[in-house]
C-alpha positions in Angstrom: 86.0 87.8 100.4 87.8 87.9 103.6 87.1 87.4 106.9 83.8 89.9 108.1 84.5 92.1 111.7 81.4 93.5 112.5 81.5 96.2 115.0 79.2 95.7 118.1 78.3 99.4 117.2 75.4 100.8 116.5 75.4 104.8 114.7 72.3 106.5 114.5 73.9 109.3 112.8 73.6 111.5 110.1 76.5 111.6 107.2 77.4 112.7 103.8 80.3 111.6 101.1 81.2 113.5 98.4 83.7 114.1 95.7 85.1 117.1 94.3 84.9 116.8 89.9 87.5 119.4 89.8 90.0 118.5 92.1 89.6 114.3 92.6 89.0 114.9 96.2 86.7 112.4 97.9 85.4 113.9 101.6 83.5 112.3 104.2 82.1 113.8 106.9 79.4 113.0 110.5 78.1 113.6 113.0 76.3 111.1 115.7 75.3 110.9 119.4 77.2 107.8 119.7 81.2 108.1 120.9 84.2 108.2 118.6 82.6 108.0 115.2 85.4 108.7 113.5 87.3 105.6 114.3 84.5 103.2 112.3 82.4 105.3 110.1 84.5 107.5 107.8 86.5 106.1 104.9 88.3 107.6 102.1 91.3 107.4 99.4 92.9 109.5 97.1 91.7 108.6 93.3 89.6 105.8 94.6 86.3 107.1 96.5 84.7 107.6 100.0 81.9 105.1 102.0 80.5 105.9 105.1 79.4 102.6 107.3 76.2 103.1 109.8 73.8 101.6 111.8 75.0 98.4 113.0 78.6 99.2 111.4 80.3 96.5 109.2 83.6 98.2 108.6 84.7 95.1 105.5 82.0 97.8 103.8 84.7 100.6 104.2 87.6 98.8 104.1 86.8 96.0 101.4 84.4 98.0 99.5 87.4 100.3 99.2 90.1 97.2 98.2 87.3 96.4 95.1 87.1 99.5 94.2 90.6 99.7 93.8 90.7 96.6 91.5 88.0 98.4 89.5 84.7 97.8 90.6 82.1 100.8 90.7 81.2 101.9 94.5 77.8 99.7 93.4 79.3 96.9 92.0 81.3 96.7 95.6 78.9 97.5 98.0 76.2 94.9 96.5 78.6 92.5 96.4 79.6 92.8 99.9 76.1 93.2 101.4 74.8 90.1 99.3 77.4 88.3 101.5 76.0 90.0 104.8 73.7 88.3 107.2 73.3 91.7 108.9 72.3 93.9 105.6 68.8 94.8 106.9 70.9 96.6 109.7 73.1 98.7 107.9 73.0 101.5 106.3 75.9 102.2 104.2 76.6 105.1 101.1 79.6 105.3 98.8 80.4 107.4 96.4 83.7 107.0 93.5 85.0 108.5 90.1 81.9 108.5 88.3 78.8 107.4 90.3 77.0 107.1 93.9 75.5 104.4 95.8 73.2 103.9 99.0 71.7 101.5 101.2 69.1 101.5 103.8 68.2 98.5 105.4 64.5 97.9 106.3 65.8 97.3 109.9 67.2 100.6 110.6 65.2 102.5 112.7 63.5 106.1 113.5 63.4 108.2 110.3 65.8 107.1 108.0 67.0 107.0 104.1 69.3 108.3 102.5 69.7 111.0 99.0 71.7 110.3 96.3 72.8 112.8 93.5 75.4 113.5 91.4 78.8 114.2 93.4 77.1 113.5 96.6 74.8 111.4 99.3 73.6 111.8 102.4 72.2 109.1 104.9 70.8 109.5 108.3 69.2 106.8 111.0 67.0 107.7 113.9 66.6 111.3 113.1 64.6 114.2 114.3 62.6 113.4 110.3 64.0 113.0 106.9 63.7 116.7 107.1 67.7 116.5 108.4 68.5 115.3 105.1 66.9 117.4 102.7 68.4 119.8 104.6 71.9 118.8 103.7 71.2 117.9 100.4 69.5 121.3 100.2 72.8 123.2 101.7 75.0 121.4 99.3 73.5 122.0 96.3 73.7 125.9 97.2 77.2 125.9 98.7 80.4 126.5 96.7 84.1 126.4 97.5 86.6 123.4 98.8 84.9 120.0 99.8 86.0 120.1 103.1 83.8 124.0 103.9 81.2 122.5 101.9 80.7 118.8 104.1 81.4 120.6 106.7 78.3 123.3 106.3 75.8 120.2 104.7 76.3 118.7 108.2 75.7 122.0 110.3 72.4 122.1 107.8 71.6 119.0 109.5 72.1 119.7 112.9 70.1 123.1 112.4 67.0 120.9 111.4 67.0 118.7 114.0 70.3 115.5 113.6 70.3 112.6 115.6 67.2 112.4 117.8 69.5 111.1 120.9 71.4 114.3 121.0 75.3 114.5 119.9 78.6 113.1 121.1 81.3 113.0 118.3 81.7 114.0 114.9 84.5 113.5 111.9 85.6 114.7 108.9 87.7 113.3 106.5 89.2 113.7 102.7 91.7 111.8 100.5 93.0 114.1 97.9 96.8 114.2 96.2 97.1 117.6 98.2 96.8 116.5 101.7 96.2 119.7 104.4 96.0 120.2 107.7 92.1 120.0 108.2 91.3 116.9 105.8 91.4 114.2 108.8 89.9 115.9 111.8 87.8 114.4 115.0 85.6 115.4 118.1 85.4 113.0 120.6 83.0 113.2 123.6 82.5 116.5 123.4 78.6 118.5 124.2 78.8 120.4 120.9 81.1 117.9 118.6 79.9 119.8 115.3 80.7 123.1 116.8 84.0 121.9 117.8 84.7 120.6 114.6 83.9 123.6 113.2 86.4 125.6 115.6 89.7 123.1 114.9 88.8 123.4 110.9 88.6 126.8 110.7 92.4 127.2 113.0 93.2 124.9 111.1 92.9 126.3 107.9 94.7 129.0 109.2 97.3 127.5 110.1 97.6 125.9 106.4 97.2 129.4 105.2 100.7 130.5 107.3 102.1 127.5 106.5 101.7 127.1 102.7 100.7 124.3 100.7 102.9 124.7 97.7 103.8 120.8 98.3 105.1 118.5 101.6 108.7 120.2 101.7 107.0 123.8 103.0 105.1 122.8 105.1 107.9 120.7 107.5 110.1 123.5 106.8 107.8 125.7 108.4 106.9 123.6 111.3 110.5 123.2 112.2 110.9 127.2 112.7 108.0 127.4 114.4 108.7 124.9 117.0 112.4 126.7 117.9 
């Protein structure tokens, strides 16, 4: 293992990864009271899988868990290998989720309600929440919502904030997805903003729009289009 950077950051938050069976996609979205969220919680690539990193964040769980899933190791396999080698792993709170399987952790020293939900293309974790109720919520909301991953993380965390979210309040919030068929809205951020979720909600849906005029046939349209519309 290589060198462990633990971020002097703690996120009560509430979070989801997911995967997409039909398309490959893996998504990961949040929402916290605590600032920039997006720059140490969220990872995710293309044919490998997603993790989100709370609590007191370890990022080596996102970016190593990643690297040994990559050699072949199931998001399980990873993630308990790198917690065994954390000091800290009664502080985190970490879910993953790859080809074939899901994973979570809860330490017993995360605080306020906690836990997390695992199913079958999806899991949700949360730490000082309103209750567990946030949650079922989400899990709730996903397993009624249909369409692209992206609409369907994004709605999972508005069913969260609609029972309660982070008991602090909220600051930032994050989305993003790894897929072969990158778009405009897969890697999107709030920063220190009064209504991050709401905001998040506003750039994905103009952005989706956008993608819409600009096509997504492949790469090649969509510079070609951005070059006539900035003359």
């Amino acid at each position: 293992m290589t060198r462990q950077i633990t971020m002097r950051m703690y996120f009560a938050t509430f979070s989801i990864v997911a995967r997409d069976s039909r398309t490959g996609d893996f998504g990961v979205g949040t929402c916290t009271a605590a600032p920039c969220v997006g720059v140490f919680l969220p990872f995710a690539q293309e044919g490998v899988g997603a993790i989100a990193t709370q609590a007191w964040v370890n990022v080596n769980l996102g970016h190593q868990g990643l690297e040994l899933m990559r050699s072949g190791l199931s998001v399980r396999s990873a993630l308990e290998a790198l917690l065994a080698e954390d000091d800290g792993r009664a502080r985190r709170q970490v879910i993953g989720i790859d080809k074939e399987s899901v994973y979570g952790h809860t330490g017993d020293e995360c605080t306020g309600a906690k836990g997390h939900i695992l199913e079958k293309d999806f899991a949700v974790a949360g730490n000082i929440l309103t209750s567990t109720g946030v949650l079922d919520a989400m899990a709730s909301n996903w397993g009624k919502s249909k369409g692209e991953l992206p609409h369907r993380i994004i709605r999972a965390l508005e069913a969260g904030q609609a029972a309660g979210g982070d008991s602090r309040g909220r600051m930032s919030a994050a989305l993003v997805v790894a897929s072969s068929k990158p778009k405009l809205y897969h890697n999107l951020r709030v920063d220190m903003h009064e209504e991050p979720l709401r905001e998040l909600r506003r750039i994905f849906d103009r952005c989706w729009k956008l993608q819409a005029e600009y096509g997504d046939e492949d790469g090649e349209v969509l510079r070609t289009k951005h070059k006539i519309a900035r003359r």
